[in-house]
N, C-alpha and C positions, 0 to 999 in steps of 0.2 A: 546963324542957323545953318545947318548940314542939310544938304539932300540925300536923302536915305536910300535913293534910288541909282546905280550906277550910271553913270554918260550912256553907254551904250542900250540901257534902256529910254535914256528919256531924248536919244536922239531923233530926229525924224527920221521915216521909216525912206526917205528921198535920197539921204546922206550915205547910206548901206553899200550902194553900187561905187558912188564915189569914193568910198574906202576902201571896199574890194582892186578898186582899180587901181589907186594909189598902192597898197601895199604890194597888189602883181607889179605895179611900174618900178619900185623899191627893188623889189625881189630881182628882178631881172636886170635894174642894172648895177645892184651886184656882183650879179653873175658875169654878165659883159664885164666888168671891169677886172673881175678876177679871171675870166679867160684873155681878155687884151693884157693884164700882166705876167700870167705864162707864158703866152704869146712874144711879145716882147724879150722876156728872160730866154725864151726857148732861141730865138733869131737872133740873137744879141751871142749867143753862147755858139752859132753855128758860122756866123759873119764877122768876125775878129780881126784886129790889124795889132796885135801889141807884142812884143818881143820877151821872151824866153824867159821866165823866171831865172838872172843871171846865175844861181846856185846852183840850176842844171847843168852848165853850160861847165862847172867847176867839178863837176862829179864825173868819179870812174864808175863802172864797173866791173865785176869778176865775168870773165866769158866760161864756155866750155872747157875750155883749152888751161884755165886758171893763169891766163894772163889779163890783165888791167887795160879795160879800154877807156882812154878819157873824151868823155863827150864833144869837148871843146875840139877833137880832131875830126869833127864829123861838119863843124861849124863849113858854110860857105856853097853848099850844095842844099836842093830841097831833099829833106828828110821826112820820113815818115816814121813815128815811132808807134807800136805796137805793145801796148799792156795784157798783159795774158796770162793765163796758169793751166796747169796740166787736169784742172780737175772744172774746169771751165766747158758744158760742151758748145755751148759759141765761138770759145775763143779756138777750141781744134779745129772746128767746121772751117772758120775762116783763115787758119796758117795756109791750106795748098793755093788759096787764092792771092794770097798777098805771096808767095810765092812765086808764083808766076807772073805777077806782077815785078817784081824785082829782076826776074831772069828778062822781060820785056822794056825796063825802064833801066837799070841800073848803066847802061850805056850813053844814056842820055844824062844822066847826072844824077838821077833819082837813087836814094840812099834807103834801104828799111833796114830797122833795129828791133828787134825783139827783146821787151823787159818783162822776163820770164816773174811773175809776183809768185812765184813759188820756190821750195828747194833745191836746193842742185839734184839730187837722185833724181827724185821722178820728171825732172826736167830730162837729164841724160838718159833715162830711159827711155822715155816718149819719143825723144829725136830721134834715136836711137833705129826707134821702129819705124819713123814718121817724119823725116829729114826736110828741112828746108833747105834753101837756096841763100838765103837772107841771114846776117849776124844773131846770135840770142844772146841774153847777157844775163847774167843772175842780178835781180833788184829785189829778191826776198819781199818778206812783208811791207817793208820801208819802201815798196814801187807803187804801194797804194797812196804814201802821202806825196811821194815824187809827182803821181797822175792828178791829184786834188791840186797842187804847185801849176798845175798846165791847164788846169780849167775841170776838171773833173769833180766837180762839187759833191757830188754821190759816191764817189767811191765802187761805181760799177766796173764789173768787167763783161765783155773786152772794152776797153778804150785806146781808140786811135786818134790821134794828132798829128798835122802834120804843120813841121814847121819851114816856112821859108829860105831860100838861102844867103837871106839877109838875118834870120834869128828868129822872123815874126811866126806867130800864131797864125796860120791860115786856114785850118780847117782843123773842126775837133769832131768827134762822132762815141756817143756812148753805146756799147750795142756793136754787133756785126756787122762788118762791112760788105757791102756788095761791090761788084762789076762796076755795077752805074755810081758807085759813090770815085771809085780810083778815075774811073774815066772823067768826070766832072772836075775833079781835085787836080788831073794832072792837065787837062785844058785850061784850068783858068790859072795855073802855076808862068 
């Protein structure tokens, strides 16, 4: 024999709050969990020790100049590498800053590269009017998957990385850099 009547009719009217409160309790620690795994992914992606997707380390690029710089001559010093394009406005805001940064560290051993993910024209133009301090190199479209190779899962720009002068991953940052991120990155270097 069926009961015609649903469960949550023929529950007592006692059990209501207890279900109320279990499913709030369900709910929430969902949500804790899926913010503790952001959480983690996010600290995990900013806290790194691992060494250089070797294929970087084997790659040239074309400069301004149209000569061929190969990565691997950059090996041994801390480097800061810089994903960026001319049609990015984050990524202009933040070139006069990493600029000067360069002109302030580049004596102490501190290396920055600029991996222009756009064309050569409107890169030489921009410079043109808007010069840095610091190398640029043309990484065209293909610097989107070179930055996804270095931790850049999104494929955002700008993205900075900066790697140690042992090879390693020590600091990645999707987004604009600030003052306080160079100063924290080159203390703990």
């Amino acid at each position: 024999m069926t009961d015609s009547n649903p469960p949550s009719e023929t529950a007592p009217a006692s059990s209501w709050p207890r279900r109320r409160w279990l499913t709030g309790a369900l709910a929430g620690a969902a949500v804790l969990g899926g913010a503790g795994a952001a959480w983690w992914q996010n600290h995990r992606s900013k806290e790194v020790d691992e060494t250089a997707n070797p294929d970087f380390w084997q790659a040239a690029f074309m400069t301004l100049n149209d000569t061929s710089l190969p990565m691997n001559t950059l090996r041994g010093k801390p480097l800061l590498l810089n994903f960026w394009a001319t049609w990015c406005p984050p990524c202009v805001e933040e070139l006069p800053l990493l600029s000067r940064f360069y002109q302030a560290n580049s004596a102490k051993g501190w290396q920055v590269l600029g991996l222009a993910v756009d064309q050569s024209d409107p890169v030489r133009r921009f410079l043109a009017q808007t010069p840095v301090t610091f190398p640029v190199v043309l990484a065209g479209l293909p610097g989107i998957e070179i930055s996804r190779a270095l931790g850049n899962a999104a494929g955002g720009l700008p993205f900075t990385v900066v790697l140690g002068s042992d090879g390693s991953v020590r600091h990645r940052k999707i987004g604009q850099i600030s003052a306080d991120d160079l100063l924290r990155w080159t203390s703990a270097a």
